[in-house]
C-alpha positions as a printed Julia matrix, in Angstrom:
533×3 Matrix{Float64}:
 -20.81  -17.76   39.78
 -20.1   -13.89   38.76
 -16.57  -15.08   37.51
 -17.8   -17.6    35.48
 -20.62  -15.59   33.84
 -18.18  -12.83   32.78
 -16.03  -15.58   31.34
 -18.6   -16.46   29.21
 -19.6   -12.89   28.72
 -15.76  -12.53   27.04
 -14.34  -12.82   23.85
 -10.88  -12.24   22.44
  -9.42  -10.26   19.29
  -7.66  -10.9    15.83
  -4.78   -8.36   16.17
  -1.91   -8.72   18.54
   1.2    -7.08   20.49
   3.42   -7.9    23.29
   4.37   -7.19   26.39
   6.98   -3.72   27.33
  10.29   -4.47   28.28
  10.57   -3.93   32.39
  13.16   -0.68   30.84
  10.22    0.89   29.63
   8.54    1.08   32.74
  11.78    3.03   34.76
  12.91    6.2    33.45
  14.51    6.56   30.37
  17.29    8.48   29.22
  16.79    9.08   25.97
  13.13   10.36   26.95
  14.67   13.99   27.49
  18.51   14.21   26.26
  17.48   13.68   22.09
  19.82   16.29   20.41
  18.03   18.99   19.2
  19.69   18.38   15.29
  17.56   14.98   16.23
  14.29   16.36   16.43
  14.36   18.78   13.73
  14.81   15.94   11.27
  11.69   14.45   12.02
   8.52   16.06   11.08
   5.26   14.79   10.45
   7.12   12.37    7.89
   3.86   12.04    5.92
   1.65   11.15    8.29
  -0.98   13.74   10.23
  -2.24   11.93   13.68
  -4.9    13.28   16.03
  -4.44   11.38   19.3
  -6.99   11.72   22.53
  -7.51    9.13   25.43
  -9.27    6.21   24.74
 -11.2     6.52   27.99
 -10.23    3.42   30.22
  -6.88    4.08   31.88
  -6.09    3.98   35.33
  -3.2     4.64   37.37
  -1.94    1.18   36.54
  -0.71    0.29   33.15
  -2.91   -0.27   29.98
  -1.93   -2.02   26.32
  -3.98   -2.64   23.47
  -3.32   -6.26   21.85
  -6.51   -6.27   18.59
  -9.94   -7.38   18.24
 -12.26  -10.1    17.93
 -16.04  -10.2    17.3
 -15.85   -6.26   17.26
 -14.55   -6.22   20.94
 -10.73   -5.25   22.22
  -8.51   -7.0    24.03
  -6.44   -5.11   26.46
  -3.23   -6.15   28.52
  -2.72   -4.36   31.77
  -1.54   -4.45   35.28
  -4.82   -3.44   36.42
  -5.32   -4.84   40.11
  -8.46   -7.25   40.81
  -9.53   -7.95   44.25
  -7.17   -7.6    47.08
  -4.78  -10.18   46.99
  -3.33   -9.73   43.25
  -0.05  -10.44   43.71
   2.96   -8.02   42.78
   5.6    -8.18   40.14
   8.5    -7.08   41.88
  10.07   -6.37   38.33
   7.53   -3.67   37.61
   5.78   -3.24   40.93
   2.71   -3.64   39.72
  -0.13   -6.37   39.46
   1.12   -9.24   37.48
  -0.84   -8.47   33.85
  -3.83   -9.76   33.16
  -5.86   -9.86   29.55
  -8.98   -7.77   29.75
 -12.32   -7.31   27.08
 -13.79   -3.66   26.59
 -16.8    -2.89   23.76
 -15.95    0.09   21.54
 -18.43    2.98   21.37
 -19.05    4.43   18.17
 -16.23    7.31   18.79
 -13.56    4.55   19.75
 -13.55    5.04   23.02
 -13.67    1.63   25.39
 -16.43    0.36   27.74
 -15.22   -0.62   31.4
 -12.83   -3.74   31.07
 -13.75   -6.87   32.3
 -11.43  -10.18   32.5
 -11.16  -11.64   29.2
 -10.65  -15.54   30.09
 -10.48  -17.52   33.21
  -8.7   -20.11   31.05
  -5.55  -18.06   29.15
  -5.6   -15.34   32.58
  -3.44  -17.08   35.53
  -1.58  -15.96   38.48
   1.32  -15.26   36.34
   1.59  -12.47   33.6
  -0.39  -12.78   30.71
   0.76  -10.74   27.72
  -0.28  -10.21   23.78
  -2.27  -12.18   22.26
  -3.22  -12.37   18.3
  -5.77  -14.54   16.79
  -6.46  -16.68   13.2
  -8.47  -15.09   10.75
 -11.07  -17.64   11.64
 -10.45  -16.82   15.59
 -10.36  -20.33   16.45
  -7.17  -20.37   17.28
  -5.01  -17.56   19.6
  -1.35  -17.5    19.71
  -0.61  -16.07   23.2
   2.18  -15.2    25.57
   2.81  -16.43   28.99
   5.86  -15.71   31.59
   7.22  -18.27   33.48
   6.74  -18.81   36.96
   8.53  -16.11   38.99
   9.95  -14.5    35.83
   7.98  -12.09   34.54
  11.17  -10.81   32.36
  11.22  -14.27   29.99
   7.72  -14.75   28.16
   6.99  -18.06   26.27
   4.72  -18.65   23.15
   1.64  -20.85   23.53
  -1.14  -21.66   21.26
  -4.8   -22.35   22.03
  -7.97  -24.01   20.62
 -11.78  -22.68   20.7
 -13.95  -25.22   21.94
 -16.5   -26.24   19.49
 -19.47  -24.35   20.2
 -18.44  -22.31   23.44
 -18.42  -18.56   24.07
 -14.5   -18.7    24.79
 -13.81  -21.9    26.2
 -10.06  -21.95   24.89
  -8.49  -25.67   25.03
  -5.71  -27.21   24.12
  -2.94  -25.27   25.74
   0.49  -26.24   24.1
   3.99  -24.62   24.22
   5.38  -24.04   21.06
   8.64  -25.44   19.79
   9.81  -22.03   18.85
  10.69  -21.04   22.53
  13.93  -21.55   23.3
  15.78  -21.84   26.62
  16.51  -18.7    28.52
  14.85  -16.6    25.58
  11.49  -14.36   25.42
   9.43  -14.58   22.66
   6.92  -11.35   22.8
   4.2    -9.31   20.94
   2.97  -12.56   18.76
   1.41  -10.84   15.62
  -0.48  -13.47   13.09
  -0.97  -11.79    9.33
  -4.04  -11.08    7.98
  -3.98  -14.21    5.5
  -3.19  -16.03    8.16
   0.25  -17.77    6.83
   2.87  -16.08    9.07
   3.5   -14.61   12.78
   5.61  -12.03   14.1
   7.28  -11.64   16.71
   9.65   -9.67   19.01
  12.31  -12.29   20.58
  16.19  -12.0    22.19
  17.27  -15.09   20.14
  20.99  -15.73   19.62
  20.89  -14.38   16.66
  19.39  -10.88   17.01
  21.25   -7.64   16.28
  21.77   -6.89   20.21
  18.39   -6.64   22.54
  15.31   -7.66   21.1
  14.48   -8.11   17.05
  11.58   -8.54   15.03
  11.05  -12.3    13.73
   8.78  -13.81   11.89
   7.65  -17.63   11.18
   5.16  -19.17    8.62
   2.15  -20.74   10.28
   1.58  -24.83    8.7
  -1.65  -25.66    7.99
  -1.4   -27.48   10.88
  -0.79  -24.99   13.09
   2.66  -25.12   14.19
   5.55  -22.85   13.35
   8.3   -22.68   11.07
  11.68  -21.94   11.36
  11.71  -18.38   12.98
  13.71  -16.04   10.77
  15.19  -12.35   11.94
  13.86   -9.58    9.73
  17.18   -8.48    9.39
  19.42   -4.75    9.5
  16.6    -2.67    7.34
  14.66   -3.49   10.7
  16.85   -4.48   13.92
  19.03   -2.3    15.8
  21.84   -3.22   17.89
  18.78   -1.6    20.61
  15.4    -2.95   20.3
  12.42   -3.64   18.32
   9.11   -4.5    19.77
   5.41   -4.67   18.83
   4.6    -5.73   15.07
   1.64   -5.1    13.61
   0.86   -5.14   10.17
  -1.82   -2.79    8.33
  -5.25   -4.49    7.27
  -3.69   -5.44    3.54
  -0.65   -6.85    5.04
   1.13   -4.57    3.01
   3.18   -2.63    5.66
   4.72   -3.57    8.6
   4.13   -1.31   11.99
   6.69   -1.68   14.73
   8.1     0.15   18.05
  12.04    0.95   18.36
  14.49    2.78   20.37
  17.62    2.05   18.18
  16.65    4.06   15.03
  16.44    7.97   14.79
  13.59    8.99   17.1
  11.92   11.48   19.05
  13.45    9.61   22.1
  12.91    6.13   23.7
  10.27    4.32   21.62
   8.88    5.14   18.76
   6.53    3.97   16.13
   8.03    3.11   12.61
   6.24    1.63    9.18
   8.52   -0.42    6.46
   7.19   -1.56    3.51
   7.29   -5.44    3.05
   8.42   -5.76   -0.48
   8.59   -9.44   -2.16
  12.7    -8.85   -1.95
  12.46   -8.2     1.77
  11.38   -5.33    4.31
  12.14   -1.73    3.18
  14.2     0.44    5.74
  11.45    2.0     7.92
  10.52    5.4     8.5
   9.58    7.19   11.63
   6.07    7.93   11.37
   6.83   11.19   12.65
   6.32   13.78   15.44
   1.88   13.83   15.31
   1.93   10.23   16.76
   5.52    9.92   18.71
   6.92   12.1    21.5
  10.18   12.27   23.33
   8.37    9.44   25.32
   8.02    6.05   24.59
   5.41    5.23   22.23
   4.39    1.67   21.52
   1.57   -0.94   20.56
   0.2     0.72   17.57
  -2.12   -1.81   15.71
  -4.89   -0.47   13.48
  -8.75   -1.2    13.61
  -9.47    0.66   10.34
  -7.19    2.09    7.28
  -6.12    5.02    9.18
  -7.68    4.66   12.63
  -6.03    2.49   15.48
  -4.59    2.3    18.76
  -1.37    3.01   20.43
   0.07    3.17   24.06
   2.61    5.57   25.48
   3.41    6.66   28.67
   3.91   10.43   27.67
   2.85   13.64   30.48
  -0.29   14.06   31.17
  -1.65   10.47   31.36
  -3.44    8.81   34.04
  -0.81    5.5    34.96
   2.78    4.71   33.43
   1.5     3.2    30.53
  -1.86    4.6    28.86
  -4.3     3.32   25.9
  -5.07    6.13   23.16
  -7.16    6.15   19.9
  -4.86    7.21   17.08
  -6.43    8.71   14.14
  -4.13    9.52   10.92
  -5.78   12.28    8.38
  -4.11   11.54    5.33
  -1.72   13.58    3.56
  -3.22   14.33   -0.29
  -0.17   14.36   -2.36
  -0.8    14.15   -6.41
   1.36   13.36   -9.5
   0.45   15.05  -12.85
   2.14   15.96  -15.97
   1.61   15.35  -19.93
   2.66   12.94  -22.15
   4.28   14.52  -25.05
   6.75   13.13  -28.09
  10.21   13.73  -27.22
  11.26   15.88  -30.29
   8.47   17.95  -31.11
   7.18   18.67  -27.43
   3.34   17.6   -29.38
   1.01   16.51  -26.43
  -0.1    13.04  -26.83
  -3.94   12.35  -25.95
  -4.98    8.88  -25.45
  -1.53    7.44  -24.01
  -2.16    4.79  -21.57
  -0.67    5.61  -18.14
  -0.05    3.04  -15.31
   1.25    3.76  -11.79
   2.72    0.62  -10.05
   3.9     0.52   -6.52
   7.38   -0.78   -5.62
   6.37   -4.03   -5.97
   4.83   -3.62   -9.4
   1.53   -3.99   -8.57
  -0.86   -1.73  -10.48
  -2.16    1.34   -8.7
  -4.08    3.53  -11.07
  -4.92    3.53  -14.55
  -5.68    6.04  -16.58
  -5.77    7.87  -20.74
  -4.59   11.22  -20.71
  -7.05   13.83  -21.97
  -7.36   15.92  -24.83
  -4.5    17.6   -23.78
  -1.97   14.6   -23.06
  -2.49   15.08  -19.17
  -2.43   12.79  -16.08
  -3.14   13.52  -12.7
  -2.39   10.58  -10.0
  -2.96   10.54   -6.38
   0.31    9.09   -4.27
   1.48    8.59   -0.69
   4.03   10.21    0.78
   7.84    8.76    0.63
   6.21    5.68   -1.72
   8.63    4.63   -5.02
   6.63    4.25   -8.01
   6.87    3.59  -11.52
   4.67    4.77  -14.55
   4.32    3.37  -17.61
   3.0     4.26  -21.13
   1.06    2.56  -23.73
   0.61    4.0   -27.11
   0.01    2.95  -30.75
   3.13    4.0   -32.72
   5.35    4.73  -29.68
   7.72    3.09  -27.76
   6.06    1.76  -24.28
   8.29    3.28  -21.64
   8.77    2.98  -17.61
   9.35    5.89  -15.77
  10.74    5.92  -11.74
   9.45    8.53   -9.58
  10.04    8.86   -5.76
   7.29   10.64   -3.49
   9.88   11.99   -1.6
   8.15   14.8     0.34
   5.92   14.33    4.15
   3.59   17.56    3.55
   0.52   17.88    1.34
   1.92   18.86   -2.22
   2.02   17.97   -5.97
   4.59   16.77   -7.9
   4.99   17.55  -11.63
   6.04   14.84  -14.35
   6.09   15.22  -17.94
   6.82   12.19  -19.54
   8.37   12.06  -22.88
   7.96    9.37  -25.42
  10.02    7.98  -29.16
   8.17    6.69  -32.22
   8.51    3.93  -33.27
   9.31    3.1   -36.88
   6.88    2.56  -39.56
   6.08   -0.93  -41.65
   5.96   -1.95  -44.69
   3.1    -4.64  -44.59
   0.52   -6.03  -46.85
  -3.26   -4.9   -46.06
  -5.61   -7.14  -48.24
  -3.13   -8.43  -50.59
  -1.69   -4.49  -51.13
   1.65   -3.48  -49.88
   1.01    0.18  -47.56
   2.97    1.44  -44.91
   1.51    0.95  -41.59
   1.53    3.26  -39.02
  -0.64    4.05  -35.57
  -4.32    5.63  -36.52
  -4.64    9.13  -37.87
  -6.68   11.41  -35.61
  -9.36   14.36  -36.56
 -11.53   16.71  -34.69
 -14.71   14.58  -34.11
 -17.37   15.32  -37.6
 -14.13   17.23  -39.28
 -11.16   17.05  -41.02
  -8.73   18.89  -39.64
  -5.94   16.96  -38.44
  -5.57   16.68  -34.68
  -1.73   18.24  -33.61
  -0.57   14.45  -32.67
  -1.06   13.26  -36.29
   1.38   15.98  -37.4
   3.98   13.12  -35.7
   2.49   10.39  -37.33
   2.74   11.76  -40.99
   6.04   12.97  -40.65
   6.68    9.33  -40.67
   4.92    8.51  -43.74
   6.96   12.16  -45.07
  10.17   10.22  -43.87
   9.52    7.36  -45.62
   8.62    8.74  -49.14
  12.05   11.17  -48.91
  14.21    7.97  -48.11
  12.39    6.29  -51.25
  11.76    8.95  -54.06
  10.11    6.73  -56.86
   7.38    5.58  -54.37
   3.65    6.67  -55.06
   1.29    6.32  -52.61
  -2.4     6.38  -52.4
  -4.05    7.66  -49.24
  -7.31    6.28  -48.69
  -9.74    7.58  -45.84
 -12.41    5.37  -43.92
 -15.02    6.16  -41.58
 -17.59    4.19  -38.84
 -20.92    3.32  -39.87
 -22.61    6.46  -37.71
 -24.09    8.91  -39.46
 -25.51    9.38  -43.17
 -23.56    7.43  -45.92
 -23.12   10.68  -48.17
 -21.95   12.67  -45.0
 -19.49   10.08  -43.91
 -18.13    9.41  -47.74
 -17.76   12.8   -48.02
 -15.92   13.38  -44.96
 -13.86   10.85  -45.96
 -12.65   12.2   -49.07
 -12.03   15.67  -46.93
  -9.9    13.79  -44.57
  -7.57   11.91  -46.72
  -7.3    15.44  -48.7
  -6.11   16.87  -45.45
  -3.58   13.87  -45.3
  -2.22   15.26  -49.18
  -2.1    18.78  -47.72
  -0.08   18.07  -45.22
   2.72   16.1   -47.1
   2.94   18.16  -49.78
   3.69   21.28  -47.23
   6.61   18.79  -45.88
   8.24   18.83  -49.29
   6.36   15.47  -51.21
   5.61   16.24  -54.56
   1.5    16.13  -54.82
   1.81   14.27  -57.83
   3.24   11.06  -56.02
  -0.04   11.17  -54.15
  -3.7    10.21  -54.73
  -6.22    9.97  -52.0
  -9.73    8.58  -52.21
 -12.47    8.59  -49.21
 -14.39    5.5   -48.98
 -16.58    6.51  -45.87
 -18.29    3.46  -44.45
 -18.18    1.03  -47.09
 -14.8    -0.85  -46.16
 -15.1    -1.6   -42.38
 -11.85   -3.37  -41.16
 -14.26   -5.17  -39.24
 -17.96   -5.62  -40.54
 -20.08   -5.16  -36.84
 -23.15   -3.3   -38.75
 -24.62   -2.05  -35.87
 -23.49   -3.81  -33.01
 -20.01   -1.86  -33.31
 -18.44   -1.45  -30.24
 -16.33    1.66  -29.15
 -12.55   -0.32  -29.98
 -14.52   -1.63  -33.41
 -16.16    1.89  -34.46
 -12.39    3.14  -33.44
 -10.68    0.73  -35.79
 -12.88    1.35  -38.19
 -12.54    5.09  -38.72
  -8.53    4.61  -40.37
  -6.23    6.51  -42.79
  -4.69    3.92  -45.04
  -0.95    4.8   -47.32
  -1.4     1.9   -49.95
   1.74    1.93  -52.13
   0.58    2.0   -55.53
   4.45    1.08  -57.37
């Protein structure tokens, strides 16, 4: 009766991992004979872990494998009653799947036995569940082989508190072949796995297979060389966006045996991964990392000091701040350009941030460590540019980026049935009419043109929004477009090709009244060169 009453007490999770390799479990020799020109090449690699015991291990071995309904599910060796029987592959209890609550800190209630259903006298191993958690793609060894593990797939009653049904093995396994550390994506479209298919890079390799809408599998595909090793790869996880994948390796550079990496899964493929550095891995082995929050997870490793061969830890990543800032400025004259649009886009090209610069032409981005970006500008009269930039440093820093922009050529157009040469908006000083520095670019343009055509005259007329007194804003007008003559005739244009007019408020570009919006108001106040012959 006790059994059954923790059974139904249980409940399973939505992230998964796999089951160790029976190498892990010996001693390793890569654990202590890393070259020391090794090590010194791997820092903190942009990433800043605090790691402490998650407060249920034993003397026996203990893996994380996710969550469901806010509980954990744990994998481990732990022995129950006094007949568990012994796998003589790792000489301990045959492993068993496990439920713990987490406290508020992280830290894990007592474990009790997740599922008298999936748990059997042979070795259970990682488990990972649908976004819906009706369905749980788990791993199973054979019958006196606890080194070959097989995919199955299970149903949740309707209605029951864990009452999985509907056992089946999966297509996907393959004759003398393990398929391990079953990881289902947050959208719920694709599973990874670790497996020693025929065609893996030596050892075992990260896969990965969509999920049909009916549940079964596609055609399992190897991640390829930016991920496997001729060694092996274990333990996918993804992070909460599905953005990044998290895996466990002892064939690229490392601290010694396994260690964590991250690759960015780009829409061309998975990015070459990067060692997540010396705060999280060790010269031990270091594996099951799966996250419960953005930066907060869990990770096993059988490093000094623990209490069994394999132990659970919480695994909390401070992140590094790392900015971008610099000015947008005109490529000749060096003038600061306020108002440029700036977008950052990830590798991908998704949008990160978006921003104006200020006054001063400034930007000021926040970006992760060893992330590819690119930034690009937006601006009236200027040629929209993309810019790369590589955040290629692991410590907390700022990198500087000025980004320089071209003109772009002015028109000759008709505005209301008048010929004028069209160019971006001229700026002022809010109430005054003094020109701001970026319009000095801007009417060198209109200065260009009238050289390159000496018999044209133009007239420079001045417009306003409808804020403020009419007298004030007609007269500001007038004071504006006279700033406009100034100006050209100190660049060499003889003042009497030139006449200028202000017409304040009383020829909106677009008639709001007084429902003006900001963009209408904007379009509104306008310098206009009408060509007069």
């Amino acid at each position: 009766m006790k059994n059954n009453v923790i059974a139904l007490f249980l409940f399973a999770c939505t992230l998964a991992f796999s089951q160790v390799p029976t190498d892990l479990f010996a001693d390793n020799d890569l654990n202590n004979n890393t070259p020391t020109s090794v090590l010194a090449k791997i820092d903190s690699n942009g990433f800043n872990f605090d790691i402490i015991d998650a407060g249920v291990n034993s003397k026996y071995s203990e893996f994380g494998s996710g969550f469901f309904m806010d509980k954990l599910i744990m994998v481990s060796s732990k022995k129950i009653g006094a007949l568990a029987k012994i796998d003589p592959n790792t000489n301990e209890a045959y492993k068993d799947l496990f439920c713990l609550d987490i406290k508020e800190n992280g830290k894990l209630s007592s474990p009790l036995l997740f599922s008298r259903i999936l748990n059997t006298n042979d070795s259970e191993d990682q488990l990972t569940f649908t976004p819906n958690q009706k369905t749980v793609f788990f791993t199973r060894s054979e019958r006196g082989n606890s080194l070959e593990y097989k995919l199955y797939k299970a149903t949740l009653e309707e209605g029951s508190h864990g009452n999985w049904i509907n056992q089946t093995l999966l297509s996907i396994n393959q004759e003398h072949v393990s398929i391990e550390n079953p990881y289902v994506s947050p959208k719920g479209d694709k599973i990874y796995f670790s497996s020693n298919m025929n065609d893996s890079y030596g050892g075992y390799d990260i896969y990965v297979a969509d999920i049909k809408p009916d549940g079964s599998l596609g055609k399992a595909e190897n991640l390829g060389p930016n991920v496997n090793t001729p060694l092996d790869e274990k333990y996918p996880s993804l992070s909460l966006d599905g953005v990044y994948l998290y895996f466990s390796s002892n064939g690229h550079q490392n601290l010694g045996g396994y260690d964590i990496f991250v690759s960015r899964i780009l829409e061309k493929g998975v990015k070459a991964p990067r060692n997540m550095g010396n705060t999280i891995n060790t010269t031990y082995d270091e594996v099951a990392y799966f996250l419960a929050a953005k930066n907060k997870g869990y990770l096993s490793s059988n490093r000094p000091n623990g209490k069994g061969s394999f132990d659970l830890y919480i695994a909390t990543n401070e992140e590094v701040k790392q900015s971008l800032n610099g000015f947008v400025m005109h490529s000749e004259s060096k003038i600061h350009l306020p108002n440029t649009i700036v977008i950052l886009k990830d590798e991908d090209g998704n949008e990160v941030a978006k921003q104006l610069t200020d006054d001063n032409g400034a930007f000021d981005f926040g970006v992760m460590p060893f992330e590819e970006y690119t930034i690009s500008t937006e601006k009236d009269g200027y040629v929209n540019k993309t810019f790369n930039f590589s955040a290629s440093k692991g410590f907390e820093t700022t990198y500087s980026k000025n980004l320089e922009l071209e003109t772009t050529a002015p028109k000759i157009e008709k505005v209301n049935d008048k010929l004028a040469i069209v160019i971006e908006n001229i700026y002022f000083d809010s109430a005054k009419w003094s020109l701001k520095e970026e319009s000095h670019i801007s009417l060198n343009k209109i200065a260009k043109v009238l050289t390159e055509n000496p018999e044209m005259r133009l007239s420079i007329n001045a417009h306003t929004d409808n804020k403020g007194r009419d007298t004030y804003n007609l007269n500001l007008s007038n004071k504006r477009a006279a700033s406009a003559v100034k100006f050209l005739v100190e660049r060499g244009i003889d003042k009497n090709r030139l006449e200028f007019k202000g017409f304040g408020e009383t020829q909106p570009k677009i008639d709001c009244k007084s429902q003006c919006t900001d963009s209408e108001l904007q379009q509104n106040r306008r310098v206009e060169f009408i060509i007069l012959d």
